[in-house]
C-alpha positions as semicolon CSV with decimal commas, in nm:
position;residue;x (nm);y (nm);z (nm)
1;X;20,765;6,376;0,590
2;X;20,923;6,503;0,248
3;X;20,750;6,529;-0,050
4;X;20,771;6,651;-0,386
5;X;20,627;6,934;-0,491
6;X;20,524;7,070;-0,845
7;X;20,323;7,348;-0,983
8;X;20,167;7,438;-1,238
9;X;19,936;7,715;-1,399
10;X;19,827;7,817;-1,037
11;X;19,819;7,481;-0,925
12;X;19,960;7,356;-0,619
13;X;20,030;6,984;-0,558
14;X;20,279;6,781;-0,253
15;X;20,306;6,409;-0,334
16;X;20,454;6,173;-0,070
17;X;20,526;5,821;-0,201
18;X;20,494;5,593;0,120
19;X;20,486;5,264;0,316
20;X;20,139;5,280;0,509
21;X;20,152;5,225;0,879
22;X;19,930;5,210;1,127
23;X;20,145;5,376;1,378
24;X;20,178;5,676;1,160
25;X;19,880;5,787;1,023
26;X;19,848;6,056;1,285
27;X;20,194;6,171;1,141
28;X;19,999;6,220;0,777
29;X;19,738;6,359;0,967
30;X;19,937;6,639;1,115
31;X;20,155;6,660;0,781
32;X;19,858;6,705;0,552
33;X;19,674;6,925;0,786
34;X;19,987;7,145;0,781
35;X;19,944;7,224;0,384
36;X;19,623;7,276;0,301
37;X;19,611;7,544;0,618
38;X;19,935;7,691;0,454
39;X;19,683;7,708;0,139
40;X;19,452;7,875;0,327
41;X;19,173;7,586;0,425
42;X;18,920;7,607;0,674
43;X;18,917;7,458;0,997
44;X;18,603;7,220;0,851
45;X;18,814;7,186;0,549
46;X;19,109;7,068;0,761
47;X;18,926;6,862;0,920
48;X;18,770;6,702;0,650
49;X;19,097;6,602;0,446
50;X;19,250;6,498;0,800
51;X;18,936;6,228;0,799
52;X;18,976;6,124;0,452
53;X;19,381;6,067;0,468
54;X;19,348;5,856;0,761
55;X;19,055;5,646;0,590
56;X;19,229;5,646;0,276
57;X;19,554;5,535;0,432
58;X;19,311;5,304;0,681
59;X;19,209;5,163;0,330
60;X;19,513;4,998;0,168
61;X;19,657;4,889;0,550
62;X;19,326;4,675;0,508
63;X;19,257;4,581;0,196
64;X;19,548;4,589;-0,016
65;X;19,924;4,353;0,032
66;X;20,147;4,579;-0,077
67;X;20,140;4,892;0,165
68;X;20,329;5,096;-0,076
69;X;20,121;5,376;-0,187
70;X;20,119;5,756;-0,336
71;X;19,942;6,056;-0,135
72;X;19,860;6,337;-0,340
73;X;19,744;6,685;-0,255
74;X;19,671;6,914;-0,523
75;X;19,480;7,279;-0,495
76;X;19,330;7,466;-0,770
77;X;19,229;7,791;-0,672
78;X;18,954;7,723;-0,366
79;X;18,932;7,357;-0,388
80;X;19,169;7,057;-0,316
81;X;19,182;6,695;-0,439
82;X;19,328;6,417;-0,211
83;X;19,445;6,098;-0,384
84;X;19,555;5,825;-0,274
85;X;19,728;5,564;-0,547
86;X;19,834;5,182;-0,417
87;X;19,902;4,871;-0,606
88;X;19,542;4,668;-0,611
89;X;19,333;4,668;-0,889
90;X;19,029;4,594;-0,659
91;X;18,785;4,896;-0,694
92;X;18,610;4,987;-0,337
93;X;18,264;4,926;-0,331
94;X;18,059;5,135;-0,147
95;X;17,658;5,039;-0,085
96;X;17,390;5,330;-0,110
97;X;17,377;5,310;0,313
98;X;17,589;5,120;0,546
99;X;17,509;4,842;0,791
100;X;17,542;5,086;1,152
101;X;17,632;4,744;1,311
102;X;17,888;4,628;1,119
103;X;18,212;4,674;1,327
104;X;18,362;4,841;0,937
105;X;18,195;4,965;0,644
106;X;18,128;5,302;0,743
107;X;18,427;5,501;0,653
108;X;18,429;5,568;0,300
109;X;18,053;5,629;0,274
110;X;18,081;5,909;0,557
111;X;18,364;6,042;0,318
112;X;18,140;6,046;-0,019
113;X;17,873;6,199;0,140
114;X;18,084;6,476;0,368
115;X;18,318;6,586;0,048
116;X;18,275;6,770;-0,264
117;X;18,317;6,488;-0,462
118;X;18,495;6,123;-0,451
119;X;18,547;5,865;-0,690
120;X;18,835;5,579;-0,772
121;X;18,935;5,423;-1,074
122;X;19,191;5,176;-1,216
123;X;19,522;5,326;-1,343
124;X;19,705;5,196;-1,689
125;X;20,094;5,193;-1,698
126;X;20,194;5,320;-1,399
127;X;20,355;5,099;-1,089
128;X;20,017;5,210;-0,914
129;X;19,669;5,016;-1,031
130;X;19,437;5,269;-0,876
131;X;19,337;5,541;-0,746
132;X;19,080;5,674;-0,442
133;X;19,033;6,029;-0,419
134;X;18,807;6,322;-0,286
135;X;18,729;6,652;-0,340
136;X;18,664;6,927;-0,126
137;X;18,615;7,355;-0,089
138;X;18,901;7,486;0,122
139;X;18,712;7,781;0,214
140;X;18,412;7,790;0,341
141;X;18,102;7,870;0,111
């Protein structure tokens, strides 16, 4: 798991370009969880950015041909943003309340209403079309 790193004005950031697969999204799990304790997260914190990598990742292995993606962590002072960048310009749609029956559906909801803040949008003139990324405290409040 290598990744670049870059900082600036207090800001901390690792970006891993990658191929997501199923069979290692425990391996981002671990890796991710790894860095934001070294940046002094909570265990809910860790937690939480452990849940939204994997449904992130989960994401484009669905919904999105190429598997080729971008995972980005970046900290600013208590707080860290998770993005994930992949090659389809197909926004996700998420409904005010999902359908508990549904055998999918659920995943990015749970994240937009556990984090800090969430959000995607479309990218311009870059190899990736979009972006899906959350927001959350690493310390507790």
């Amino acid at each position: 798991m290598r990744s670049s790193v870059r900082a600036t004005y207090g800001q901390r950031v690792r970006e891993w370009p990658l191929l997501a697969r199923a069979d290692e999204l425990e391996l981002w799990r671990r890796g991710v969880a790894g860095v934001v304790r070294g940046w002094g997260a909570s265990p809910s914190a860790v937690e939480l950015v452990r849940l939204g990598v994997t449904e992130l990742l989960s994401n484009v292995l669905r919904h999105v041909d190429d598997h080729a993606c971008c995972l980005v962590l970046s900290a600013l002072g208590d707080t860290v943003l998770v993005q994930v960048l992949d090659r389809s310009a197909v926004l996700p749609e998420i409904g005010e309340a999902p359908d508990w029956e549904a055998q999918s559906g659920r995943g990015l909801w749970m994240l937009r209403e556990m984090a800090d803040g969430f959000g995607s949008e479309l990218l311009d003139g870059t190899t990736y079309k979009k972006v899906v990324w959350f927001r959350c405290n690493l310390v507790e409040r």
